[in-house]
N, C-alpha and C positions, 0 to 999 in steps of 0.2 A: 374154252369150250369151242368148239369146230363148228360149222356154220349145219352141219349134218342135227349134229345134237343139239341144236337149236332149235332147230325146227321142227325135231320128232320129238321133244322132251325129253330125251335120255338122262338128263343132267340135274332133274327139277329137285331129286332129292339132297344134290349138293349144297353144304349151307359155304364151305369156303376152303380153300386148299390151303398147306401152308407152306413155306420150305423150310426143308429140314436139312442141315450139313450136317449135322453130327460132330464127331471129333478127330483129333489125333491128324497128322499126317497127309492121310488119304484124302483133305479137302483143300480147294483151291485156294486165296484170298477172296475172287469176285462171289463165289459162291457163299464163302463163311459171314460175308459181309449183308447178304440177302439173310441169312439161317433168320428165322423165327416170322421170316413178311408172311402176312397171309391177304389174299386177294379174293374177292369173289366170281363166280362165274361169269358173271354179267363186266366185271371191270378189260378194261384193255390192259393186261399183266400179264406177262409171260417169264418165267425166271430162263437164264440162260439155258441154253440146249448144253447138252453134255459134250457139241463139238466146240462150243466154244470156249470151255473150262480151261483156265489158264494153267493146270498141272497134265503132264504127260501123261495120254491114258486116260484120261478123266478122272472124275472124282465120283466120290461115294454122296454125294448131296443128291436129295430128292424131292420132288413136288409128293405130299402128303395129300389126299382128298380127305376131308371132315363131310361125313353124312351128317345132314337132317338131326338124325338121333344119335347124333355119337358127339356133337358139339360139346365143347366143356362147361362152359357157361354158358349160362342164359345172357342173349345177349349181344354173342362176340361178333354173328354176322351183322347183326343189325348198327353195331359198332363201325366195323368197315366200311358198312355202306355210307356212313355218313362222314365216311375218310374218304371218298371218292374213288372206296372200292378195292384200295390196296391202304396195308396199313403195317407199318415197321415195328421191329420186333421191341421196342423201345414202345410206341405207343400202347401196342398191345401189354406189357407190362403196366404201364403207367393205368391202364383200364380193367387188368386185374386184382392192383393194386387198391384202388379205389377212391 
């Protein structure tokens, strides 16, 4: 989140973004190796920029935003936040696993 939407609350309905690579081909290694992190607004996380994607051209991998009300479970930010905000695609399994 930018220091802009900080301060005006633009962001406040965000509960947590996640990365998403996807499949096949079209995705990096550093990228596919991030696929499922999800971090919250407030964490210092940032997934690589698409100039620094190790495949020519970049890759198909994207930062997802989760609103508020679109969150899957109950739970998942308040989950993160107590992973200091960023949290791997492994733990997130292991937390919906239960």
């Amino acid at each position: 989140m930018g220091f802009l939407s900080k301060l005006f609350g633009k962001d406040n309905d965000i509960a947590y973004s996640t990365w998403h690579a996807g499949s096949g081909e079209d995705v990096c290694k550093k990228c596919k190796d991030l696929d499922g992190t999800c971090w919250t607004p407030e964490a210092d996380f940032a997934p690589p920029p698409m100039k620094d994607c190790t495949r020519a051209g970049g890759c198909n991998a994207r930062a997802l935003v989760v609103k508020m009300d679109e969150a899957w479970g109950p739970g998942d930010a308040e989950f993160i936040k107590k992973k200091g905000g960023v949290a791997t695609s492994k733990q997130m399994d292991r937390f919906h696993s239960g």
